[in-house]
C-alpha positions in Angstrom: 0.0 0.0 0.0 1.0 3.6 -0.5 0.2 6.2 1.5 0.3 9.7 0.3 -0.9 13.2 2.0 -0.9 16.8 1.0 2.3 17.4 -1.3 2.9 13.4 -1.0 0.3 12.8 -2.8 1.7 14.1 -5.9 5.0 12.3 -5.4 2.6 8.4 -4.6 0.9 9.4 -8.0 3.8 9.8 -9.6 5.9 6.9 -8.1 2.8 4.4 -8.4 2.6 5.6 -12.0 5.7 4.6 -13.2 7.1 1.9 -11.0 4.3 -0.8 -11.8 6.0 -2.4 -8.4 3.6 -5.5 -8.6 3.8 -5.5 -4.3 1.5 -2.2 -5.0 -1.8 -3.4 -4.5 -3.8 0.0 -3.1 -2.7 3.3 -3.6 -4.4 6.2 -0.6 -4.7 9.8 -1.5 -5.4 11.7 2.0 -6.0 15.8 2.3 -5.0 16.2 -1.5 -4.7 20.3 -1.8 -6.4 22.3 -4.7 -4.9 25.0 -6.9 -1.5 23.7 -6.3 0.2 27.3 -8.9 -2.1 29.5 -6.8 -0.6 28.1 -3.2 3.2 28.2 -5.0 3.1 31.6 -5.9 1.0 33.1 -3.0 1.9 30.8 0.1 5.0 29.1 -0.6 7.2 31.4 -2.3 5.5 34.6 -2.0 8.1 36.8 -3.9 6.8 37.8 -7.7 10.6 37.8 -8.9 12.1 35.1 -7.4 8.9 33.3 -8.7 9.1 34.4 -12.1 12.8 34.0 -12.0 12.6 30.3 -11.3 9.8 29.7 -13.5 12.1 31.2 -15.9 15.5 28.8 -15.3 13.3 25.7 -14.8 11.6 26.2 -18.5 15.4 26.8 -19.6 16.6 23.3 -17.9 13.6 21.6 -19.1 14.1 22.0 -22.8 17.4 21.4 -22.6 16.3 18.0 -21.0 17.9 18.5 -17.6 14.6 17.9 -15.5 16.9 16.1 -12.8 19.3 18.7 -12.3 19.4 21.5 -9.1 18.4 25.4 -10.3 21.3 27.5 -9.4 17.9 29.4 -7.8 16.7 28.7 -4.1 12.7 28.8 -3.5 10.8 29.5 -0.8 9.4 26.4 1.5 7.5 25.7 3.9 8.2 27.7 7.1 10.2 29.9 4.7 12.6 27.8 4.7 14.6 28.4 1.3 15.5 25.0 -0.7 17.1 23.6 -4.0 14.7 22.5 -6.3 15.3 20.4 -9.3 14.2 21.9 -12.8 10.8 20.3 -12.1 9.4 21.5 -9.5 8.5 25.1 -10.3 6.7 24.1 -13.6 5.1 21.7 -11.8 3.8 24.7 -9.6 3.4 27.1 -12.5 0.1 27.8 -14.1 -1.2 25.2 -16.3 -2.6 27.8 -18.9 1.3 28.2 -20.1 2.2 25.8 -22.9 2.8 22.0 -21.9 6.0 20.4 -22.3 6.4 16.6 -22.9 6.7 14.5 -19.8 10.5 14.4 -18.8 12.4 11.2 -18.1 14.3 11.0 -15.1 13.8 11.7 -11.6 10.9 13.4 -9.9 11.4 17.1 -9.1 10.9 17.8 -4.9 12.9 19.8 -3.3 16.5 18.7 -2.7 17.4 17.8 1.0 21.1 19.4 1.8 
């Protein structure tokens, strides 16, 4: 079984989507949050140019197909704690009217423990 809640329930998705572990029998979705660009750029990073900023270098690392690697821009966490991110992340959190880019391969983009 996996077991994910609020921002984990992004990363289950995503790891129960491409692992097709055959152990995975059940997958639980618990306090999933709405409007995930809208709590990005008002909650979590609140800061209009460091958001646009990393919105801009994670579109840049994306198309060169570098979804894995760590923005040389921190963002604003929880508790305001500021974090690496991998290229991911922010256009994960951007707005989902902006153009769509194909799926990268590679790892899933959360932010980087140091």
């Amino acid at each position: 079984m996996l077991l994910g809640h609020s921002l984990g329930t992004v990363q289950v998705q995503y790891y129960a989507a491409t692992d097709w572990d055959p152990a995975i029998k059940t997958v639980i979705l618990t306090g999933a949050f709405g409007k995930l660009p809208w709590k990005s750029r008002h909650i979590l990073i609140q800061n209009e140019d460091n958001y646009k900023a990393l919105a801009e270098a994670s579109l840049t690392t994306l198309r060169a197909g570098k979804a894995a690697e760590i923005l040389p821009i921190k963002m604003r966490w929880l508790g305001g704690v500021e974090t690496q991110v991998t290229a991911a992340l922010p256009e994960l959190m951007a707005t989902n009217r902006r153009a769509r880019l194909t799926a990268p391969s590679g790892s899933p983009a959360f932010p980087v423990r140091s």
